[in-house]
C-alpha positions in Angstrom: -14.7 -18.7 -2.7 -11.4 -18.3 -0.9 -11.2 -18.3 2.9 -8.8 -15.1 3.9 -7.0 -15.4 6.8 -6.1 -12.3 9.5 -4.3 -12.7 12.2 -5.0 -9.8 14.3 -2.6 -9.1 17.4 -4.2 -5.9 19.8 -4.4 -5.8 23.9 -8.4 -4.9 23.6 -10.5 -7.8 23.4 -13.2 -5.4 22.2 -11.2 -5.1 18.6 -11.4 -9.1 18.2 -15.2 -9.1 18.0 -15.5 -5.7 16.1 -13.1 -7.5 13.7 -15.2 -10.5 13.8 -18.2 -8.0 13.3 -16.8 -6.1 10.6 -15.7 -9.6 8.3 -18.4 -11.7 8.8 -19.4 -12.5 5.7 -18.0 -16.1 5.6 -14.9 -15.8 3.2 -13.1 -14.7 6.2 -11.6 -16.3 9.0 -9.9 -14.1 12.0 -7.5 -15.2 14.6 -7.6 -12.8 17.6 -4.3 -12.5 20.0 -4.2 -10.4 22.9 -0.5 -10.4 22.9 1.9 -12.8 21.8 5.6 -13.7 22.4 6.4 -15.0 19.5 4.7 -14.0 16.4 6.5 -16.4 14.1 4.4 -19.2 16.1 1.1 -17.4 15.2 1.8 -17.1 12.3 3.1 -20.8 11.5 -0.1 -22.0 13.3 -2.7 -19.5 11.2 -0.8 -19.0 8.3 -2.4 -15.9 7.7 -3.3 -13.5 4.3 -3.0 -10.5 6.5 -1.5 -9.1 9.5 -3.0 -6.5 11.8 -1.1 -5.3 14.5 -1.9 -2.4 17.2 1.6 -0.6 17.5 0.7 -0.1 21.6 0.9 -4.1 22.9 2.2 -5.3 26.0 6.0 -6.2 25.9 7.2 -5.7 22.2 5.4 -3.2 20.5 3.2 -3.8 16.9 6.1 -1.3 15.2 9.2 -4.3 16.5 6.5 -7.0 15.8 6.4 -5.5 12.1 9.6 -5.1 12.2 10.9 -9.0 12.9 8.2 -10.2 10.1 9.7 -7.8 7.6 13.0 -8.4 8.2 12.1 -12.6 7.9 12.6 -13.7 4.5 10.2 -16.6 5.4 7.2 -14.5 5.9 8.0 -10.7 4.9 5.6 -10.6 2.2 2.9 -11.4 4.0 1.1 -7.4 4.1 1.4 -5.9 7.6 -0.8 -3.6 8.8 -0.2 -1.4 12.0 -3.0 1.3 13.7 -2.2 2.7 16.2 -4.4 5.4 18.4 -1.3 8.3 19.0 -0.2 8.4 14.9 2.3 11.3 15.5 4.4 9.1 17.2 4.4 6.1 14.5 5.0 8.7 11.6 7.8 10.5 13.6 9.1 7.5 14.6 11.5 5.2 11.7 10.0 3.2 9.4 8.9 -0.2 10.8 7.9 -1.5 7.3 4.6 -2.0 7.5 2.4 -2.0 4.4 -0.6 -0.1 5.3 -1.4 2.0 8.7 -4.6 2.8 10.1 -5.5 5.6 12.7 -7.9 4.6 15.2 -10.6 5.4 15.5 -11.3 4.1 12.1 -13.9 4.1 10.0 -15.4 0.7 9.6 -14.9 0.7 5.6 -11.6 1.8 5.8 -10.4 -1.1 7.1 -12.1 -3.3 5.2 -11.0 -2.0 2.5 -7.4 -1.7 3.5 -7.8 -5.5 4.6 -8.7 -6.3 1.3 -6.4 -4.4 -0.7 -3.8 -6.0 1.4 -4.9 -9.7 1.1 -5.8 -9.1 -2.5 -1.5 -8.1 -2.9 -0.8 -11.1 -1.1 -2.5 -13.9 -3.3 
């Protein structure tokens, strides 16, 4: 079985180990950032299947962070995904280009499954 990597960027600590909780079954490996000046670094070091971003972060926000890994032709297909807790203002805002977005709250087997259909379109 495949390891599948996600690199997971979000201010709240808490979301690392619910991550952690939610895709423990051993064919995943997750790489928790609080914040993170340069996300081209992350994701050289990880190389991840998946990226999760919260669109409220300290400094640049997940929205510009999606934005820079889209517009790289080095990593842009790599599948973003942003969640965000205030949606109005992502889906009023432009589009950042993200691949799949997540309200949070969300439900547990929502993002798993988004995860997955995410990583699966990356392999």
């Amino acid at each position: 079985m495949m390891e599948k990597r996600i690199l997971v960027v979000d201010n709240d600590d808490e979301m690392g180990d619910l991550f952690k909780e939610i895709f423990n079954d051993g064919s995943y490996t997750i790489f928790f950032h609080e914040e993170t000046d340069d996300v081209f670094d992350l994701i050289k070091t990880h190389e991840p299947h998946v990226i999760v971003l919260d669109y409220n972060l300290n400094g640049t926000n997940g929205g510009e962070l999606c934005r820079q890994i889209k517009d790289n032709a080095e990593v842009s297909d790599i599948p973003v995904i942003l969640f965000s807790g205030f949606p109005k203002a992502i889906y009023a805002s432009e589009n950042y280009g993200y691949d799949a977005f997540v309200e949070k709250p969300f439900d547990i087997d929502d993002i798993k499954e988004t995860v997955d259909e995410q990583i699966e379109r990356s392999l």
